[in-house]
C-alpha positions as CSV (number, residue, x, y, z in Angstrom):
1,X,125.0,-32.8,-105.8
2,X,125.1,-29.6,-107.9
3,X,127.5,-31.2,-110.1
4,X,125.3,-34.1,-111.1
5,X,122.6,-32.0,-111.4
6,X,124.2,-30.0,-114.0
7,X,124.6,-33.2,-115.9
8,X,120.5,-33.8,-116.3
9,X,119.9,-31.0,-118.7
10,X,116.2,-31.1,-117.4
11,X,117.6,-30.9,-113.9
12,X,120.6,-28.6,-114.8
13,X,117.6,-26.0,-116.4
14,X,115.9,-25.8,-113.6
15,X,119.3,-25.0,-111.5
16,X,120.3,-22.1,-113.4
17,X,116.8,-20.8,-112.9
18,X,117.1,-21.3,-109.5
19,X,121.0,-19.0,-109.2
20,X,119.2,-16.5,-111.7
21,X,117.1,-15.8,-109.4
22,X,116.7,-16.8,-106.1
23,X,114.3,-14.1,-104.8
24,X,111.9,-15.4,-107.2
25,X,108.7,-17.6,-105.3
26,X,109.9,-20.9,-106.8
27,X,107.5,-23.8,-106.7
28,X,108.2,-27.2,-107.6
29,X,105.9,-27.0,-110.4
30,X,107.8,-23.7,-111.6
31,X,111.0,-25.6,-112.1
32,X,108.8,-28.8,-113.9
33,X,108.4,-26.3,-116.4
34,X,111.6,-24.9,-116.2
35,X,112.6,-28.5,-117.0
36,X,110.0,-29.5,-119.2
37,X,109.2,-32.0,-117.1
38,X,106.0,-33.3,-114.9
39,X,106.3,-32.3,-111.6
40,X,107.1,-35.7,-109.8
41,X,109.1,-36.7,-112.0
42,X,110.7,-33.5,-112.2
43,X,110.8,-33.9,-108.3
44,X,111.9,-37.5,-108.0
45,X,114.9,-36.6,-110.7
46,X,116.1,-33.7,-108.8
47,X,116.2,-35.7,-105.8
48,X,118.3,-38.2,-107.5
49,X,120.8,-35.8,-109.1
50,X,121.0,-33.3,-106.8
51,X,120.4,-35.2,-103.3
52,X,117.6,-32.8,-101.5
53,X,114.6,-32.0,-103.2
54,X,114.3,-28.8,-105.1
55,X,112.8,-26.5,-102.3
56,X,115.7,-27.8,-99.6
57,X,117.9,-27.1,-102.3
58,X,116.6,-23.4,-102.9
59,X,116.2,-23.5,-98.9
60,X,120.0,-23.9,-98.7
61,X,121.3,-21.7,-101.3
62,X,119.3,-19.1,-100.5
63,X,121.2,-19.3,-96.8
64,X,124.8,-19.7,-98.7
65,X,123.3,-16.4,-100.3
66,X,122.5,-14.7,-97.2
67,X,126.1,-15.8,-95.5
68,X,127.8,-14.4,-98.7
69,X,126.2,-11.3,-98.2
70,X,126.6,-10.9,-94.4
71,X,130.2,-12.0,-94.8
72,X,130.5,-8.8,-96.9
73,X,128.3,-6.7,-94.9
74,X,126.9,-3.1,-95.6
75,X,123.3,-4.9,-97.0
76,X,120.5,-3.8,-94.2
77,X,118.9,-7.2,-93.1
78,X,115.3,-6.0,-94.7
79,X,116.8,-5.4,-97.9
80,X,118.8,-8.7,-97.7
81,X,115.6,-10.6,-97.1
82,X,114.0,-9.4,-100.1
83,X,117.2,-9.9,-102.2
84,X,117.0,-13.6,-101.0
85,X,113.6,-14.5,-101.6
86,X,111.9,-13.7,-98.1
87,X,109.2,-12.1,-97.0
88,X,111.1,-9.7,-94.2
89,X,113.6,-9.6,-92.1
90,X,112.4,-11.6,-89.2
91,X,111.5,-14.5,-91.7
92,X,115.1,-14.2,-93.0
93,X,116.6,-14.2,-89.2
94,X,114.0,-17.2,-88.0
95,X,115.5,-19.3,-91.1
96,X,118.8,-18.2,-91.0
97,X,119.0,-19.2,-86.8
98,X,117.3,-22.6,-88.0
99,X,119.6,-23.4,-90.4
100,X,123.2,-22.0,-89.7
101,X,122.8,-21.8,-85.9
102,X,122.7,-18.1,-85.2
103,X,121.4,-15.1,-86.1
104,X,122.5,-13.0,-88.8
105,X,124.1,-9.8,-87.0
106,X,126.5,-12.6,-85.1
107,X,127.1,-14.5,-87.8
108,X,128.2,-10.8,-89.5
109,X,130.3,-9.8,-86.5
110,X,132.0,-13.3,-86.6
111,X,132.6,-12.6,-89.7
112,X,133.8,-9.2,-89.7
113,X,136.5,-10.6,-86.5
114,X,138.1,-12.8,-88.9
């Protein structure tokens, strides 16, 4: 995935822009023009380099972000939200249950068990 990504310069453009900032309110059109690229086939060309399309992808590194953080802990969930790219810290939890299965204070003290 984010290997052949990289390879598609137009692609690999628009994934640095994404790590650089992943609070930022990305659209796909955003990272079109961060690849100098229209935005299906900007869309369609992610897809096919990376394997999601761009807003799963963001969707997923924003969690790897989150998990990152939490693993680390002393980040207050409200501040972690914004540093992410959500809106609060309930939007952050509901996301983070979706996606990793549980919310963010148990996936911290799992963490901090070892």
């Amino acid at each position: 995935g984010l290997l052949a990504g990289m390879r598609d310069p137009g692609v690999a453009a628009a994934l640095r822009a994404l790590h650089a900032d992943a609070a930022h309110g990305w659209t796909v059109e955003e990272l079109a023009r961060q690849a100098a690229m229209s935005r299906s086939a900007f869309a369609a060309r992610f897809k096919a380099s990376v394997g999601c399309a761009p807003m799963e992808y963001l969707a997923r590194w924003r969690m790897r972000l989150a998990q990152d953080a939490l693993s680390r802990g002393g980040v207050p969930l409200e501040r972690l939200a914004q540093q992410v790219g959500y809106e609060s810290a309930s939007a952050l939890s509901t996301a983070f249950r979706k996606r990793i299965g549980c919310a963010p204070g148990a996936f911290a003290r799992q963490q901090a068990q070892g």
